[in-house]
C-alpha positions in Angstrom: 135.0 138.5 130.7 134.0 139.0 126.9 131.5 137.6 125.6 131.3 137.6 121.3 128.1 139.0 119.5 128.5 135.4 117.5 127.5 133.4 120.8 125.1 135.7 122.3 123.5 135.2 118.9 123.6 131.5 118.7 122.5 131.4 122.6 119.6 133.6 121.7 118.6 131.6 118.2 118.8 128.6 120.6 116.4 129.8 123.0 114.0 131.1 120.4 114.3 127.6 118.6 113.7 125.9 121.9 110.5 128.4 122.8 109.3 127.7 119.2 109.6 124.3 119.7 107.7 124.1 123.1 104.9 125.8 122.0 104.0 123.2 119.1 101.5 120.8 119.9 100.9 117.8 119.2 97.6 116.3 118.4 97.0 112.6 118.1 94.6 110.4 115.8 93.9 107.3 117.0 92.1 105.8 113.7 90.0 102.4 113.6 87.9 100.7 111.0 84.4 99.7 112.6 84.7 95.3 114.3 83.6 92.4 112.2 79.9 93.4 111.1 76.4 91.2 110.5 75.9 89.9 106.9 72.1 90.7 107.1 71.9 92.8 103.3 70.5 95.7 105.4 72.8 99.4 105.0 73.2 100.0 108.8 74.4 96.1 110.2 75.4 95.8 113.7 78.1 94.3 114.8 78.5 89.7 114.7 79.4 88.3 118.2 82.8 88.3 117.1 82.9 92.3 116.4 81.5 92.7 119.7 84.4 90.9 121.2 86.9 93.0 119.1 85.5 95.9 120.0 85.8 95.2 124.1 89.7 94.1 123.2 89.8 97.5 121.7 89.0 98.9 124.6 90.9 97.1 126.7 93.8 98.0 124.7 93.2 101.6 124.7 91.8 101.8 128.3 95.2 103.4 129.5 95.7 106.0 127.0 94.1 109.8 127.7 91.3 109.9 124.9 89.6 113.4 124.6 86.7 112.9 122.0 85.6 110.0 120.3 83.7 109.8 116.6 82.2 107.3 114.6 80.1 107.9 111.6 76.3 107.7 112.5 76.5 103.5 111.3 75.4 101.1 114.5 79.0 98.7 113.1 80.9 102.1 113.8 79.5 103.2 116.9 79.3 100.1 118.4 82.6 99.4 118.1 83.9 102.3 120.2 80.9 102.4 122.9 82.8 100.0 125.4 85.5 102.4 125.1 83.4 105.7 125.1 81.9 104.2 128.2 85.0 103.0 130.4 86.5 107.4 128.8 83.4 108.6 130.3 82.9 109.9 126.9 79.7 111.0 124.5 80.3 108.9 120.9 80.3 111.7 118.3 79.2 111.6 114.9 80.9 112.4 111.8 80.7 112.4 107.7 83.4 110.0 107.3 84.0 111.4 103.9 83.7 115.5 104.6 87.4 116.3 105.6 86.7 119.6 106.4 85.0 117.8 109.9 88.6 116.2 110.0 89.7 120.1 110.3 87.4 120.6 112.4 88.0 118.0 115.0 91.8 118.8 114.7 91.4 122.4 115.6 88.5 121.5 118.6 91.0 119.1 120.0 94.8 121.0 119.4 97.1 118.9 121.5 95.1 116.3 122.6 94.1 113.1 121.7 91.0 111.9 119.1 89.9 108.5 118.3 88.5 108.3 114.6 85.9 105.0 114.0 85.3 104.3 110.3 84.8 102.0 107.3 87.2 99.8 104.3 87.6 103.5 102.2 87.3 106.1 104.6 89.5 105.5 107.8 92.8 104.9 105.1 91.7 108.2 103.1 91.7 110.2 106.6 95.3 108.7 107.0 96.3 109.8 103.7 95.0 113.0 104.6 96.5 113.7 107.7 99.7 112.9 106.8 99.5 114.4 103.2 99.8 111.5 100.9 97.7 110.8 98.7 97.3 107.7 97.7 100.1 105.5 100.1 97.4 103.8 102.6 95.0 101.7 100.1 91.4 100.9 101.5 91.4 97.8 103.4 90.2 94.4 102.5 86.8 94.0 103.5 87.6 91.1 106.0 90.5 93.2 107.4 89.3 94.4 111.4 92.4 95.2 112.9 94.1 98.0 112.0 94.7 100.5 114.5 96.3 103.5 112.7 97.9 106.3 115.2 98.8 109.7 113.2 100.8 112.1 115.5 100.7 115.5 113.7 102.6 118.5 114.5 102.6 121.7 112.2 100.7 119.9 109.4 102.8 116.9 109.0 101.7 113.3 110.6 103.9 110.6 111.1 102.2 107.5 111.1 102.4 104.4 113.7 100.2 100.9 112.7 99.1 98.2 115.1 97.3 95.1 115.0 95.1 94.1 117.4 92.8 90.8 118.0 93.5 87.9 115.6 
């Protein structure tokens, strides 16, 4: 039986591609802007009774998925809205400058492969899309009475494809 250079070649190639491909990882960014927060003139509101119930239906929608770190910027509206899920994870609510992307890096690199649930505001939560997906302006900030966007950015080798939900009403 003879076998030509030409398909050892492409059988080699195709194994190398495949290898290559395997070893790529995938990392996940689950982004959120913080639930419906108080009108009270103060800079840090917490959240109305209404935010509270988004975030538990945030939870609740999330509760099945493998989540490996949780942030929020250090804001009680932010936090707040991911402690139901931080506590049904099991995990610590981390802080983070919500407009410092080299903690974006950061978090990418800590978390290779895994899964990373981003809380933040109107401006910030669409500039980390843009970011981690490399556009620059396509995702405007949100109106200011817009809650429920939940933004998922798989990336793999520096490029994100983006997926958007709605949740609550």
């Amino acid at each position: 039986m003879k076998i030509s250079i030409k398909f050892v070649c492409a059988v080699a190639l195709s194994l190398f591609a495949f290898t290559v491909l395997a070893q790529q990882k995938v990392t996940t960014v689950i982004l959120v802007r913080h639930a419906e927060k108080m009108m009270d003139g103060s800079s840090d509101p917490d959240l109305t009774e209404s935010g509270r119930n988004r975030a538990v239906l945030l939870a609740n929608l999330l509760s099945k998925a493998k989540i490996d770190a949780i942030y929020s910027t250090h804001y009680k509206r932010t936090e707040n809205t991911v402690m139901p899920l931080a506590q049904r994870q099991g995990l610590i609510v981390q802080n983070y400058d919500g407009g410092k992307m080299a903690e974006v890096d950061a978090m990418l690199v800590k978390h290779q492969g895994g899964t990373i649930l981003i809380c933040g505001h109107s401006n910030t939560t669409p500039a980390i899309v843009n970011y981690l997906t490399g556009h620059k302006d396509e995702f405007k900030t949100f109106d200011d009475t817009d809650y429920g966007n939940v933004v998922i950015v798989s990336r793999c080798d520096g490029e994100g494809k983006v997926t958007w939900l709605r949740y609550g009403n």
